[in-house]
C-alpha positions in Angstrom: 25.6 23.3 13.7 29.6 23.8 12.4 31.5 27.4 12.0 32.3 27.5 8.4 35.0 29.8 9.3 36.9 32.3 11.0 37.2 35.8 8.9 40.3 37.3 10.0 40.6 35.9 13.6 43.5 37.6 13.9 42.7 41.1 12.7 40.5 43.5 15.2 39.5 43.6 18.6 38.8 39.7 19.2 38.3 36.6 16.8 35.2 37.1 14.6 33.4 33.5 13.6 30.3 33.8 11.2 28.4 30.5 11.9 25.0 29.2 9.8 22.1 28.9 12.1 19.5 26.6 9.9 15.7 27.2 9.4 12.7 26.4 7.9 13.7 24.1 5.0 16.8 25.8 3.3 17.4 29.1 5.0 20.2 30.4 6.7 20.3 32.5 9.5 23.8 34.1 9.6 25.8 35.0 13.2 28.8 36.7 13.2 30.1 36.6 17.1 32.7 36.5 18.9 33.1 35.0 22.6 30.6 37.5 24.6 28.3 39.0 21.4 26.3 38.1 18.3 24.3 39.7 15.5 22.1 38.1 13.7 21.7 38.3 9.7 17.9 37.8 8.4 16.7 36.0 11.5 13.2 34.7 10.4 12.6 31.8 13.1 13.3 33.3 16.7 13.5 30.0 18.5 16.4 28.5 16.3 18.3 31.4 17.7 17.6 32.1 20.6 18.6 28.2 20.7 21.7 29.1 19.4 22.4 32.2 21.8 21.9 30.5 24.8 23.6 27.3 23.7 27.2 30.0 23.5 26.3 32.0 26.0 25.9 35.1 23.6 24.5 38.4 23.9 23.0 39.4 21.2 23.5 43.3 20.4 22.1 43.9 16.7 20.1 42.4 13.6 20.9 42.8 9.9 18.2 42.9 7.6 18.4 42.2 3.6 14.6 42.7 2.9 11.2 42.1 3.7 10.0 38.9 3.5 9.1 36.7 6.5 11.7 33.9 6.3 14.1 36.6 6.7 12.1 39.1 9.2 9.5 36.6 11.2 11.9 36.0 14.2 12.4 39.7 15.0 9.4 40.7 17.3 10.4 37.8 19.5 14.4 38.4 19.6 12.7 42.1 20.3 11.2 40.8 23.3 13.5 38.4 24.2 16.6 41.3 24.7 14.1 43.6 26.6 13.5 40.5 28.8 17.5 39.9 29.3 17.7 44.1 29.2 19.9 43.4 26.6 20.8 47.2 23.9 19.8 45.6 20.6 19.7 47.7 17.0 17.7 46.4 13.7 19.0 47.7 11.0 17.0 47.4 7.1 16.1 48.6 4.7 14.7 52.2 4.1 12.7 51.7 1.6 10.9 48.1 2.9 8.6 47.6 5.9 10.4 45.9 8.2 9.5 45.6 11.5 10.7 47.7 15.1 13.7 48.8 12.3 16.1 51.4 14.7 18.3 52.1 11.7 16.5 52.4 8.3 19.4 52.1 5.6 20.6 53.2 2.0 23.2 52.7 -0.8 26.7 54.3 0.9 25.4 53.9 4.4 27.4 52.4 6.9 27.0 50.3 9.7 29.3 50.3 12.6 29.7 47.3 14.8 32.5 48.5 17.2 32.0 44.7 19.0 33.5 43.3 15.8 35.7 46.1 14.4 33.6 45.8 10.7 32.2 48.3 9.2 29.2 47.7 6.5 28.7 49.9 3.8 25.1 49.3 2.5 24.9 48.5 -1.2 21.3 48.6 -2.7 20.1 46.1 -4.5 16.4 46.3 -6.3 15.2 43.4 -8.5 14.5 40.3 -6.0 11.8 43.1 -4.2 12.3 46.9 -4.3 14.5 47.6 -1.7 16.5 44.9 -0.7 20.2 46.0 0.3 23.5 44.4 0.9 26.0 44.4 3.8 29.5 45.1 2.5 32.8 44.6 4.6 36.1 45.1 3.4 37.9 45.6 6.5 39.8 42.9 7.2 42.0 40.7 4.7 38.9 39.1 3.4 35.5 41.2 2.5 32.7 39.5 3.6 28.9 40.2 1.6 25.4 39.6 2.8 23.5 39.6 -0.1 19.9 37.7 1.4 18.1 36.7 -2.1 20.1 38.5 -4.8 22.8 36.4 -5.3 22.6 32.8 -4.0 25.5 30.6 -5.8 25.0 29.4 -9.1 21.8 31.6 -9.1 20.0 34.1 -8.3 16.4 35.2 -6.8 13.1 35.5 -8.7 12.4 39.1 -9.4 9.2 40.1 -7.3 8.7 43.6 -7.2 11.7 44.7 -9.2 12.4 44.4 -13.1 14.9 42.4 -15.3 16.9 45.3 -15.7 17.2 46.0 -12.1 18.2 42.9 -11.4 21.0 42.9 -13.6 22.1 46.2 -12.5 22.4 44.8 -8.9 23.8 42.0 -9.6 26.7 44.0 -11.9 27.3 45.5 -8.5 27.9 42.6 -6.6 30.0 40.9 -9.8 32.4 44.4 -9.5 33.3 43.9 -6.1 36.6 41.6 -4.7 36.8 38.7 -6.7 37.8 37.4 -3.2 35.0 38.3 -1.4 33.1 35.1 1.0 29.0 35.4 -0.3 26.7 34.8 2.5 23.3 34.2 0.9 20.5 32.7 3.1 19.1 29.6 0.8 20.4 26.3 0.0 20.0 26.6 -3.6 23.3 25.5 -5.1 22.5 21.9 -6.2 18.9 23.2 -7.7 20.9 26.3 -9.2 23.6 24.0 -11.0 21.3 22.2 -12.4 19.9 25.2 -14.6 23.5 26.2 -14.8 24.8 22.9 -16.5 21.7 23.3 -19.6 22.3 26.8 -20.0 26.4 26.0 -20.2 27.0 22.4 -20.5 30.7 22.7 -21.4 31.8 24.8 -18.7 33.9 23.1 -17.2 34.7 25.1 -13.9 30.8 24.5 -13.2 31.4 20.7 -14.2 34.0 20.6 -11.3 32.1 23.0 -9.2 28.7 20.3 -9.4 30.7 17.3 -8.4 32.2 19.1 -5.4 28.9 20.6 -4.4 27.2 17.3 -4.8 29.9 15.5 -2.3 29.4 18.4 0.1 26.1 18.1 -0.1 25.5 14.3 0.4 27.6 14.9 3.6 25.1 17.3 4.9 27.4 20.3 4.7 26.6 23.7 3.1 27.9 24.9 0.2 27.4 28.5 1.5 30.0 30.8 1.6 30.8 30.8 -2.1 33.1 33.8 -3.6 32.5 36.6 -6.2 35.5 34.8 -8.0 33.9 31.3 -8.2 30.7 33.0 -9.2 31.5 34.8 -12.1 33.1 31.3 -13.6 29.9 29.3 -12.9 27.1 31.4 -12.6 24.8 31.8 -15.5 23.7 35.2 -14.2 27.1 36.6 -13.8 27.6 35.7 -17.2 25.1 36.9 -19.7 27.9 39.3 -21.8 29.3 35.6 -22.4 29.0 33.9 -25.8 27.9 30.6 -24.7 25.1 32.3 -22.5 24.0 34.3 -25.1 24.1 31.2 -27.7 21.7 29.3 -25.0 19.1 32.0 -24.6 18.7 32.6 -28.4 17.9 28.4 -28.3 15.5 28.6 -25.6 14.1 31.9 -27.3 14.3 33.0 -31.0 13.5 36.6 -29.8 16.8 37.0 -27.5 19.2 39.4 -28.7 22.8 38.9 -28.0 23.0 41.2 -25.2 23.8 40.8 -21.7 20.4 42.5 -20.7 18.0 40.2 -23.6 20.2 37.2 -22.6 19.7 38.2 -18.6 16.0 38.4 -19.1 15.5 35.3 -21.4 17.7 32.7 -18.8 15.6 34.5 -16.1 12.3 34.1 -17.2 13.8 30.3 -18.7 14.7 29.0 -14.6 11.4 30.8 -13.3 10.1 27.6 -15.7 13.0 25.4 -15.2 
């Protein structure tokens, strides 16, 4: 288990690490700590974390949650019980609009949440498409923003739409493509290699995704993650950022004789064309 990075170490109250805890087959469970606390981004296996707490000596003071399904909510009775055990304060914060369980802090677009133990400050972005009320945690504190986006935006992809239409969808994405091209994208799957493989049919000649593949694929075959990515590098590789692009558009029209050269037709078409992919 490696630290993929310090964000701003040297800004706030004491250095801030955001370290991948792996589960199931391809999730990540995000924790952002310092030396004495954690919090806990869509824990859905308890043991791999509690694992990880003890392991650094960490008390865990809050969870972040994206949205409702169980990889990324299945862990929280038992980190529930766990705190009350240690008599440990814990907050879960989610979504207002999703059942998530023993939720303290039920969350909307504009909302923000305040973890003083850090010095960030999220502001909740909402995000409908991948199910009806996921959300976001935005930072821009510090010199580099930091984005939980769970299954919206994973790089070189993004999540089947569930409960939430093709037009959603793009909408939320179009709010994640607007923010700092600088931003570091926390996702929670492994996707990338799967995802650049639709990505190089649907744009073959792109050659920032060319470069992009090759360095994923090295990464990759040394058993690192290609998580966090950037709004920046995703708006040069990824098909879905890119459906108001020519070469996009051209591609759905191929796959589809009934796509229109819009961003939203061309959104839809490559959508519905990886959901067969």
């Amino acid at each position: 288990m490696s630290v993929i990075k310090p964000i701003n170490s040297s800004i706030g109250v004491t250095p801030v690490d955001i370290t991948p805890i792996k589960a199931f087959s391809d999730n990540y469970i995000w924790a952002i700590t310092n030396k004495q606390v954690a919090t806990l981004v869509d824990p859905g296996d308890a043991s791999v974390c509690i694992e990880f707490l003890e392991k650094n000596q960490l008390i865990l003071s809050s969870i972040l949650i994206t949205h409702h399904h169980s990889d990324h909510t299945g862990g929280i009775n038992k980190l529930v019980e766990y705190c009350q055990q240690k008599q440990w304060s814990l907050t879960v914060y989610g979504p207002a609009n999703e059942n998530i369980p023993l939720c303290d802090v039920k969350l909307t677009e504009n909302d923000t949440v305040v973890l003083d133990e850090f010095n960030i400050n999220f502001r909740i972005i909402d995000l409908p498409g991948h199910t009806a009320g996921h959300i976001a945690y935005f930072a821009n504190d510090h010199l580099t923003p930091i984005l939980f986006c769970g299954d919206t935006l994973f790089s070189g992809g993004c999540g089947r739409l569930f409960e939430g239409s093709p037009e959603q969808m793009l909408n939320s994405l179009t709010k994640l493509a607007n923010l700092p091209e600088h931003t570091q994208v926390y996702c929670t799957h492994e996707y990338t290699q799967a995802n650049l493989a639709f990505a190089l049919t649907v744009e073959p000649k792109n050659q920032a995704l060319v470069d992009y593949n090759k360095k994923v694929n090295e990464l990759r075959s040394k058993g690192h993650a290609t998580i966090p990515s950037t709004i920046q590098l995703e708006k040069q590789i990824n098909p879905f950022l890119r459906c108001n692009k020519q070469t996009i558009q051209a591609s759905a029209q191929q796959f589809s004789a009934d796509a229109k050269a819009t961003s939203q037709d061309t959104f839809t078409t490559i959508r519905r064309w990886k959901d067969q992919f």
